[in-house]
C-alpha positions as CSV (number, residue, x, y, z in Angstrom):
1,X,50.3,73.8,26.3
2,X,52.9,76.0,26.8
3,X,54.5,76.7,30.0
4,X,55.5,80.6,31.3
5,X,58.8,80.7,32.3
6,X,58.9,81.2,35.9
7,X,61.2,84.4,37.6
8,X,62.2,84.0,41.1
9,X,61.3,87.4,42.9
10,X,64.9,88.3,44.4
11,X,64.4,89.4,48.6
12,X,64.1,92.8,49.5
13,X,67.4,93.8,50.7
14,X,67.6,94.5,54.1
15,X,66.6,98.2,55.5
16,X,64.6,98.7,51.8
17,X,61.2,99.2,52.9
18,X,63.0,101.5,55.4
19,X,64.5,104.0,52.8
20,X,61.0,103.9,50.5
21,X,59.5,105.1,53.1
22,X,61.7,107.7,54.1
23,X,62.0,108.8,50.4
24,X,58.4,109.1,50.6
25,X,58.4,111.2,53.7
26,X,60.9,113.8,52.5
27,X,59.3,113.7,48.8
28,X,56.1,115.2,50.5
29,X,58.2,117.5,52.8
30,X,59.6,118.8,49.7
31,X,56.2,119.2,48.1
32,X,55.2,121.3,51.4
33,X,58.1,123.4,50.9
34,X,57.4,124.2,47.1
35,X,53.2,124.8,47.8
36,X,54.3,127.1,50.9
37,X,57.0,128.9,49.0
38,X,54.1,129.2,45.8
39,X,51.4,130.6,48.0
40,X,52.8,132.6,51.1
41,X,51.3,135.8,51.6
42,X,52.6,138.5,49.7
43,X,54.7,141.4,51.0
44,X,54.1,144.9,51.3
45,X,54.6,147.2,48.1
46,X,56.0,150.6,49.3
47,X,56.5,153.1,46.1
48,X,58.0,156.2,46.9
49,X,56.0,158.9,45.1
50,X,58.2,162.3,46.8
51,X,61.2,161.5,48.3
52,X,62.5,162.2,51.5
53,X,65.5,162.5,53.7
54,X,67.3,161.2,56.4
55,X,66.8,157.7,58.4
56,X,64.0,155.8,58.9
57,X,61.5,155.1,62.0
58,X,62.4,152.4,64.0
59,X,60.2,149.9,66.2
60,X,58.3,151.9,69.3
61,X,58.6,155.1,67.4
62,X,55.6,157.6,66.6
63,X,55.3,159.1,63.6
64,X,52.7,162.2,62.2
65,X,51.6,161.4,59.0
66,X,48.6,162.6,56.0
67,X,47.2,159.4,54.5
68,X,44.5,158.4,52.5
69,X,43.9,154.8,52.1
70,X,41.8,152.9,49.3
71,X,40.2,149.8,48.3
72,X,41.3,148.0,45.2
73,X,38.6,149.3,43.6
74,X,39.6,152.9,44.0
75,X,36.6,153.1,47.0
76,X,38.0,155.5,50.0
77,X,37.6,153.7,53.4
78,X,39.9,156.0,55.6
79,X,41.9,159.8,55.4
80,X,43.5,161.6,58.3
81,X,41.7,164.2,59.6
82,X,42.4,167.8,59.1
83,X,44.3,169.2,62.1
84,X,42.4,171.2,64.3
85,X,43.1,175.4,65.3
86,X,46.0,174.9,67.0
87,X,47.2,177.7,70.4
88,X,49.5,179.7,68.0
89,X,52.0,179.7,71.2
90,X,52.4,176.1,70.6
91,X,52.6,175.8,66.7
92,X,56.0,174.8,66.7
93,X,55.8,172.3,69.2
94,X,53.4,170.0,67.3
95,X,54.3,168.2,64.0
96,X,51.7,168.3,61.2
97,X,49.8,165.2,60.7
98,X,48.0,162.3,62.8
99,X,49.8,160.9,65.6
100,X,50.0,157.2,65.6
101,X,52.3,154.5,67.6
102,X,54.0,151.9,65.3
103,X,52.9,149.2,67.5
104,X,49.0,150.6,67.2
105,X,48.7,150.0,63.7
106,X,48.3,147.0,61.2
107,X,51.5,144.8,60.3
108,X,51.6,145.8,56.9
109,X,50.9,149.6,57.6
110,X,53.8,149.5,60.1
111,X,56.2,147.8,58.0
112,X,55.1,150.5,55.2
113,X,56.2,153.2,57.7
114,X,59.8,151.5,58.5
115,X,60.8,152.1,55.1
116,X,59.7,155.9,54.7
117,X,61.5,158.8,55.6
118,X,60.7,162.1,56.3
119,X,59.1,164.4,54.1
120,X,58.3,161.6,51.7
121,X,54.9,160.8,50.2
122,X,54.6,157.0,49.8
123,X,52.0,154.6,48.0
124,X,51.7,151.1,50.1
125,X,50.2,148.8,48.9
126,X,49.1,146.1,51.7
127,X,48.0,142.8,51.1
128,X,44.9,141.7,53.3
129,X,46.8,138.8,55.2
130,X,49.1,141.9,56.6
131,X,45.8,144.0,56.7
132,X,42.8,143.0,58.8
133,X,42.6,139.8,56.7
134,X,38.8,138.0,57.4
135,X,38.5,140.2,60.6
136,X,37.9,144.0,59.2
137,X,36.8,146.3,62.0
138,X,32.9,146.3,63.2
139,X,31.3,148.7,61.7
140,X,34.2,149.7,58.6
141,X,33.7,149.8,55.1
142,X,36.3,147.3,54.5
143,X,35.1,143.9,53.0
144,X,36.4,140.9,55.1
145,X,39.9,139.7,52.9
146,X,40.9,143.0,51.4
147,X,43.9,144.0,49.8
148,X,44.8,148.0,51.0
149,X,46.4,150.6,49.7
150,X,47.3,153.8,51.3
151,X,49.2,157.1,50.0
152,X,51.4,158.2,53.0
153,X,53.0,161.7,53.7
154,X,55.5,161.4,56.7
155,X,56.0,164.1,58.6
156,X,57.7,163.9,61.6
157,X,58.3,160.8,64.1
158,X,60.2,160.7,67.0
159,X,60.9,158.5,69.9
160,X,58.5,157.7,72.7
161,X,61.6,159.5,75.1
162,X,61.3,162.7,72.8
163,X,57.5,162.6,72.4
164,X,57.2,162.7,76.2
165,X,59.5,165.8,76.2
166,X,58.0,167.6,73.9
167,X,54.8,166.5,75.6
168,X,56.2,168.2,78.9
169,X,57.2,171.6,76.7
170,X,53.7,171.6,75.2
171,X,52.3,171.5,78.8
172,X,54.9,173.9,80.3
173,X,54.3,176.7,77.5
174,X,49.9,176.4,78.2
175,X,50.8,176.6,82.1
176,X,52.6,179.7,81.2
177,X,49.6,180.8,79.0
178,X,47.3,180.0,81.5
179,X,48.7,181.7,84.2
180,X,49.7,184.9,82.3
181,X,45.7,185.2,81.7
182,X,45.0,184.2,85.1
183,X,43.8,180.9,84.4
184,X,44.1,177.8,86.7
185,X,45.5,174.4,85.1
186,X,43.1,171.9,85.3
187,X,44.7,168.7,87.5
């Protein structure tokens, strides 16, 4: 019978099994990194359809805008409403569009609006983890996990400091109106 040749198994050096398992440890962090990186949530799509001019809102702002927005199937969930008769003494005073907050609105809708500027139509294109992801509203025609897309025309937007002023001329000019038809504010 033949005999195998025997080979001594040399020691582990010391500290060894330490670095495997540390390479192990940062080959899965790396993994992590590359899955995460591969399937974050996508951004917001803004596409200018009309220019416009001048800056941009910033955070706390209000804006007035016309917007219609759509499901990825063309379906229409949600448009501004028309703008009601409006005092023709105070015309001027109020932009055209829907008033809305920046901070009121979704995250993707609000970071659509940072990027517009006014007089511009825009088409944003929201993903649903920047919409109302699983969570749509009670009661709203959009399904749970929907992508959005909105066309945008920004009108005006202002600060909350100049929307309170021009709050305090709208209600300076009806006073006036009021009285001149000898009409009593309500309080």
């Amino acid at each position: 019978m033949a005999e195998v040749t025997r080979v001594p198994l040399q020691p582990i050096a010391k500290g060894s099994l330490m670095k495997f398992w540390l390479g192990v440890l940062v080959g899965a962090l790396l993994a992590g990194a590359v899955a995460w990186f591969v399937t974050r949530p996508d951004t917001v799509s803004v596409t200018t359809l009309t220019a416009g001019e001048g800056p941009t809102p910033q955070e706390g702002d209000a804006v007035f805008v016309d917007y219609v927005g759509t499901l990825e199937d063309g379906t229409e969930f949600d448009r501004s409403p028309p703008m009601g008769e409006i005092p023709e003494q105070i015309r001027d005073l109020i932009p055209q569009g829907s008033y809305m907050e920046l901070d009121g609105v979704v995250p993707g809708f609000r970071e659509g609006l940072l990027q517009m500027q006014k007089g511009g139509t825009y088409r944003v294109e929201i993903p649903s983890e920047m919409a109302y992801g699983p969570n749509p509203p009670p009661g709203s025609p959009i399904p749970a996990n929907a992508d959005l897309t909105f066309e945008v025309t920004l009108h005006e937007f202002m600060t909350q400091e100049q929307l309170q002023a021009r709050a305090d001329q709208i209600n300076a000019v009806m006073a006036e109106v009021m009285a001149a038809e000898g009409l009593q504010a309500p309080e």
